[in-house]
matplotlib code that plots the C-alpha trace (Angstrom):
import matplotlib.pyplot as plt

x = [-40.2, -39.4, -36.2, -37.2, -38.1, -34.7, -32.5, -33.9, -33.1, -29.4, -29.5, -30.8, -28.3, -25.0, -26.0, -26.2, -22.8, -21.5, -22.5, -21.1, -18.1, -16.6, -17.3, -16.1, -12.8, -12.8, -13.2, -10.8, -8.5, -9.0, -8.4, -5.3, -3.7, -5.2, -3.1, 0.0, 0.0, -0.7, 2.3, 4.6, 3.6, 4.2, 7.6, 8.6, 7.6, 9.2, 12.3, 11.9, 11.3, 14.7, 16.5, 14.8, 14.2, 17.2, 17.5, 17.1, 20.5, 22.2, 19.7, 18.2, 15.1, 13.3, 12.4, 8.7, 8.3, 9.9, 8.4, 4.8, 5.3, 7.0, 4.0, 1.6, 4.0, 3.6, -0.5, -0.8, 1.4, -0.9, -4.0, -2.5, -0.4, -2.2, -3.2, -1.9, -4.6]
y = [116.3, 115.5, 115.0, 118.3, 120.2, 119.0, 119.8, 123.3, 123.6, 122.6, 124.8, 128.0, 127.1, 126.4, 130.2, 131.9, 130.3, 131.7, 135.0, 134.8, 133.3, 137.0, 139.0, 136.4, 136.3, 139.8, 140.8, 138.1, 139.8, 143.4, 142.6, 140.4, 143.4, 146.0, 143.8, 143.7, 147.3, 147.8, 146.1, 147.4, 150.9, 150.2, 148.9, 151.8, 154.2, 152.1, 152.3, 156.2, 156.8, 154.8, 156.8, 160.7, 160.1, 160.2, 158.3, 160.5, 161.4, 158.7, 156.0, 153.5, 155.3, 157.3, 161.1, 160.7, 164.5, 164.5, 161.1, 162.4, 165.7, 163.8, 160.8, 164.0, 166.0, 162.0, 162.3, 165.9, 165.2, 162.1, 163.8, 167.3, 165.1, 165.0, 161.6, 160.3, 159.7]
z = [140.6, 137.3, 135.0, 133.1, 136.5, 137.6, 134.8, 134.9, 138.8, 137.8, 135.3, 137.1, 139.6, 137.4, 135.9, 139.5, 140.4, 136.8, 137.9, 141.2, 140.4, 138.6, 141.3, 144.5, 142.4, 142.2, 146.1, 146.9, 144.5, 145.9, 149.5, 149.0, 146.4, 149.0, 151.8, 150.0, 149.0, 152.9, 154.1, 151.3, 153.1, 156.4, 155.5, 153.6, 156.5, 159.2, 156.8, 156.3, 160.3, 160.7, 158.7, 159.2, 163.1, 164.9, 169.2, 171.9, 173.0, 175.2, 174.4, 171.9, 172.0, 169.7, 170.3, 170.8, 170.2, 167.0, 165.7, 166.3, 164.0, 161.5, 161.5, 161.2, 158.3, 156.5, 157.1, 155.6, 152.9, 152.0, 151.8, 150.2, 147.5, 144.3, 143.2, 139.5, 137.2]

ax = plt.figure().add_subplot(projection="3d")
ax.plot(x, y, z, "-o")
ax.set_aspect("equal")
plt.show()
């Protein structure tokens, strides 16, 4: 192999990791965003069940019955919400 052969194998290669680089940084980007925005979500509708789901009577426990049709009014409104543009 020669020095010309090799400097265009470095070459070839430095360009593929250029390319690659963008979109790596880009994925890492989306899932750690796409994490955050997940937790920020659960912790506002743990805060919301706190507050709009009151204990079954004489305990520290929730009303199961009640916290099911209120997790499925949050689903419907989810999907039936209109999305900002």
């Amino acid at each position: 192999m020669t020095a010309s052969v090799r400097w265009r194998l470095a070459g070839a290669i430095t360009v593929c990791g250029a390319t690659l680089l963008p979109l790596g940084g880009t994925r890492w980007a989306g899932l750690r965003a796409e994490r955050g925005f997940a937790e920020r979500l659960a912790r506002t509708v743990a805060s919301y069940l706190a507050l709009a789901t009151p204990s079954e009577r004489g305990s520290a426990d929730y009303n199961l019955g009640l916290l099911l049709i209120r997790a499925r009014a949050l689903v419907t409104l989810s999907t039936t919400a209109p999305r900002p543009s």
